[in-house]
C-alpha positions in Angstrom: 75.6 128.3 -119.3 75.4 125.5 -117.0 72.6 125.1 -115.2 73.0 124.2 -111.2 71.1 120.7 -110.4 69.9 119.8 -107.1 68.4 116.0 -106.9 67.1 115.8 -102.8 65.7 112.3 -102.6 66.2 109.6 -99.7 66.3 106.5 -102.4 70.0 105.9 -103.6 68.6 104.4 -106.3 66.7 107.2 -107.4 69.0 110.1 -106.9 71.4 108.0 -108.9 68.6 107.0 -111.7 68.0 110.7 -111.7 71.7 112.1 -111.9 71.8 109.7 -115.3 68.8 110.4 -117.0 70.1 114.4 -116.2 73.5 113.9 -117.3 71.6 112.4 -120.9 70.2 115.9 -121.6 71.7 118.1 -124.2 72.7 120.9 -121.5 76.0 120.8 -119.8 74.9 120.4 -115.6 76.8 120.3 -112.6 74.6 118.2 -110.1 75.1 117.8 -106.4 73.0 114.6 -104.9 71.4 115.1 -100.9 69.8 112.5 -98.6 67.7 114.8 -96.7 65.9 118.2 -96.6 68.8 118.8 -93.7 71.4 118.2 -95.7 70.5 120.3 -98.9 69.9 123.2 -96.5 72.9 123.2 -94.6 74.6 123.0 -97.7 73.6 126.4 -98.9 74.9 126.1 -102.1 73.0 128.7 -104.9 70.6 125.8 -107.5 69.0 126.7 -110.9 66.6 123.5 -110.6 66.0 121.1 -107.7 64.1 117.5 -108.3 62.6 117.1 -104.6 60.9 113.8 -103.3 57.9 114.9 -101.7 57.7 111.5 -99.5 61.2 112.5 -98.4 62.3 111.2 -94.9 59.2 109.0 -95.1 56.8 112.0 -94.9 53.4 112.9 -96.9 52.7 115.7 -98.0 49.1 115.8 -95.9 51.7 115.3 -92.6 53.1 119.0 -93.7 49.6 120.7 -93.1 48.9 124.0 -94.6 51.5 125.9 -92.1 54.7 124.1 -93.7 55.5 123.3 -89.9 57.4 119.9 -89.1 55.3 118.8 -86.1 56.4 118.6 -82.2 59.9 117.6 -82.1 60.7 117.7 -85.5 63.7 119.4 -87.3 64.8 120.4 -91.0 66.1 116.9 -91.1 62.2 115.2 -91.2 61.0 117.5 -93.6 59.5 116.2 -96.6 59.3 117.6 -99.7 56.7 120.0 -99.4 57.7 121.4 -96.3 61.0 121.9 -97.8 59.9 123.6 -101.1 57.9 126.1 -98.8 60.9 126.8 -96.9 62.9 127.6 -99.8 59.7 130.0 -100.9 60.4 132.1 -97.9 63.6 133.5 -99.2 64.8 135.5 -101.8 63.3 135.1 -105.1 67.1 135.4 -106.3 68.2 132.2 -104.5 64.8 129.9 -105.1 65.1 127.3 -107.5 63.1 125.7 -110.3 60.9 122.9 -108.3 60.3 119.8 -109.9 58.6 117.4 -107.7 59.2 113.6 -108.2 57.0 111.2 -106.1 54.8 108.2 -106.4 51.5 109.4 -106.3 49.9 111.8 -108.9 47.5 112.7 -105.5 49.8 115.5 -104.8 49.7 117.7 -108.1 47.6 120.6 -106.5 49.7 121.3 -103.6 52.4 121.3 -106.0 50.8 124.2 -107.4 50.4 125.8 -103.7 54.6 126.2 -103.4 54.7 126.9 -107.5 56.4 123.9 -108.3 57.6 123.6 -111.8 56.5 120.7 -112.8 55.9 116.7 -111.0 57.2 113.1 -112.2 55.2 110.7 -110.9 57.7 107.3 -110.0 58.9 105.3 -112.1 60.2 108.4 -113.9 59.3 108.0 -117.9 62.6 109.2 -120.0 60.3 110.6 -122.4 58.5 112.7 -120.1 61.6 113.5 -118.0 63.4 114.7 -121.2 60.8 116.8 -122.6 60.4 118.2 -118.8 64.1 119.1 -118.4 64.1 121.0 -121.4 61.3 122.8 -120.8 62.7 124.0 -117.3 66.2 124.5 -119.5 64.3 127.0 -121.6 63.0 128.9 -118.5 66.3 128.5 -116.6 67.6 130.5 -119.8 65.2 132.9 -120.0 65.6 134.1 -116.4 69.2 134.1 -116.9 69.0 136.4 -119.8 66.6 138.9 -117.9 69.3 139.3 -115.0 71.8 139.9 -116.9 69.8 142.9 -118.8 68.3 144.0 -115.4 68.9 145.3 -112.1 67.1 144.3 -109.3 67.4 146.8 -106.2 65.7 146.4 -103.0 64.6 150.3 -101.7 62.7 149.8 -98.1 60.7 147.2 -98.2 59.7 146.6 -102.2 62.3 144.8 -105.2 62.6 147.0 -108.2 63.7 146.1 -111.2 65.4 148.5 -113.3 66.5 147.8 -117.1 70.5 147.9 -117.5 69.8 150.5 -120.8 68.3 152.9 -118.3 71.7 153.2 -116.1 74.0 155.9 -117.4 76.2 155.3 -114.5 76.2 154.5 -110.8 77.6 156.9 -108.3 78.7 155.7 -104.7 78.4 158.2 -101.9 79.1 156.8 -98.5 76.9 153.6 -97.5 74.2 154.3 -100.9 74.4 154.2 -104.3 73.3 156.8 -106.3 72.1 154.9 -109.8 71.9 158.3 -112.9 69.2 157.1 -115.0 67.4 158.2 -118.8 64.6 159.6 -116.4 65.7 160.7 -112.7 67.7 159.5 -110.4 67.1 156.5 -107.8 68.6 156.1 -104.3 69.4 152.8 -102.8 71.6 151.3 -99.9 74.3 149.2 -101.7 78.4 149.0 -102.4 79.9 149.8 -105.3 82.5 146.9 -105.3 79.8 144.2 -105.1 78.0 146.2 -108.2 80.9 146.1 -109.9 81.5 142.3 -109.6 77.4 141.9 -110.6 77.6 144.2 -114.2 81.2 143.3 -115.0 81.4 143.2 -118.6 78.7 146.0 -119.6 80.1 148.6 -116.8 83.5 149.6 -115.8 84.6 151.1 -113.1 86.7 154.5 -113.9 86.8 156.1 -110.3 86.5 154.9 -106.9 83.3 156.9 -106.9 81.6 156.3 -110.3 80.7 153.0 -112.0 79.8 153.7 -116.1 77.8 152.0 -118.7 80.2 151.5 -121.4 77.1 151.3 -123.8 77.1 155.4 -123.1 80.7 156.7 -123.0 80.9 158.4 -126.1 85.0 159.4 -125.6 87.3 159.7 -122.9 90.7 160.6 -122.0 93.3 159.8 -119.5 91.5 162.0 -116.9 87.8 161.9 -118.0 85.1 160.5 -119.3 82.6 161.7 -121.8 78.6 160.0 -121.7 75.7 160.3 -123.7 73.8 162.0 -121.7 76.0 165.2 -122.0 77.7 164.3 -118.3 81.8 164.3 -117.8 83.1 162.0 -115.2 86.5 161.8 -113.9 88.8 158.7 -114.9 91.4 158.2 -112.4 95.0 157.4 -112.8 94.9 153.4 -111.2 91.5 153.0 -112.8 92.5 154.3 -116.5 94.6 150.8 -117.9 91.7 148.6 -116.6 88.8 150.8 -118.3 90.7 151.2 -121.9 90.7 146.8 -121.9 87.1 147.0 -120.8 86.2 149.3 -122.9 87.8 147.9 -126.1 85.9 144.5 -125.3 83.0 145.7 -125.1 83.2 147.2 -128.2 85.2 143.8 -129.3 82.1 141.7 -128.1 79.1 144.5 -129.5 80.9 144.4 -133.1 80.5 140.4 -132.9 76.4 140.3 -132.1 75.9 143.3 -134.7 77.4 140.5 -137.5 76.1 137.7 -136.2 72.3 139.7 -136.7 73.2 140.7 -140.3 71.1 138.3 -142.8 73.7 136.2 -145.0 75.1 138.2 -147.9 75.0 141.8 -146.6 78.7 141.5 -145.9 79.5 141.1 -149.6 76.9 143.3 -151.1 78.5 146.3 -150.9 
């Protein structure tokens, strides 16, 4: 995967010192560099790790107060570090990224830990440290990757839930909600198909305008239907038929792949 870098520091020097010692890494990065807290938000571009000057703009930390408030006057653009990192804390879990704080002062390590930063650098950065520090966040950059892509994450009313993509039989759209046919129950949520689609492409298919299926579950199909585990037969419609046969086929392409890769060397030939 690559891994989205942010590096938001109002030092040249620094962005670019830290831009190098990322590119060094053994994980293949896309970084974008901003001046100012201003800047980075305006961009609104999606980040899986963000190295953030706390003095940013020539701020402290202790000018931020507890509130995360700029005070009178002041915009996104004099934000320092903190107060930026507890804006980003305010949306959606989905679009916050891994924090690493660099600054020149160790001072500031606890209210790191007040806006769950991942980690802090004090200035000048140590390669040593920055590597083993990158890697560490590469391993949990990973790890959260490989969790949404084996989950689905549904807001109902006010509360995130997360439901496991082995528990979906299929999704069903009717009207404005999405009807998600699970091992145990069925659960209700506001949602379009289309965008679902686009979200579990590769494990699901879409056979019908109406229904979205788990290709882990189809057991057989024809031109007109669809046959799932679960004892259920779904309709297959005629524009969606070509498309599901090529999904379906990969999937089963790409599932025969990991099953070999798992086998210890030698089954194959000890038949």
């Amino acid at each position: 995967m690559t891994i989205r870098v942010a590096i938001c520091d109002d030092e040249p020097n620094i962005r670019s010192l830290l831009a190098s010692l990322v590119r060094r890494q053994d994980e293949t990065c896309e970084i974008t560099e901003y001046g100012d807290s201003q800047t980075y938000l305006s961009d609104r571009q999606a980040h899986d790790l963000l190295f953030l000057d706390i003095e940013l703009g020539g701020g402290t930390a202790q000018d931020s107060g507890s509130g995360g408030e700029t005070g009178s006057g002041a915009g996104a653009g004099s934000m320092n570090g903190m107060e930026l990192a507890r804006r980003l804390r305010q949306m959606p879990l989905s679009s916050q990224p891994l924090i690493i704080f660099v600054t020149g002062y160790d001072s500031y390590v606890y209210q790191a830990f007040d806006v769950e930063a991942f980690q802090y650098l004090v200035k000048p950065v140590n390669q040593a440290r920055f590597a083993e520090t990158f890697r560490r966040a590469a391993e949990r950059i990973a790890a959260a990757e490989k969790q949404r892509r084996s989950t689905l994450v549904i807001q109902t009313g006010s509360t995130s839930r997360t439901v496991p993509l082995q528990d979906i039989y299929y999704v069903e759209s009717q009207g404005h909600k999405l009807l998600l046919h699970l091992k145990e129950g069925n659960l209700e949520y506001y949602g379009k198909i289309s965008q679902l689609e686009q979200e579990l492409q590769g494990q699901f298919s879409r056979i019908h305008k109406g229904y979205l299926v788990n290709l882990s579950y189809v057991e057989e199909y024809s031109r007109n239907q669809a046959a799932l585990a679960n004892g259920e037969k779904l309709i297959v419609s005629k524009r969606k038929y070509d498309d599901f046969v090529k999904t379906h086929l990969r999937f089963l392409q790409s599932q025969t792949a990991l099953a070999s890769k798992s086998l210890p060397v030698g089954d194959s030939e000890s038949a």
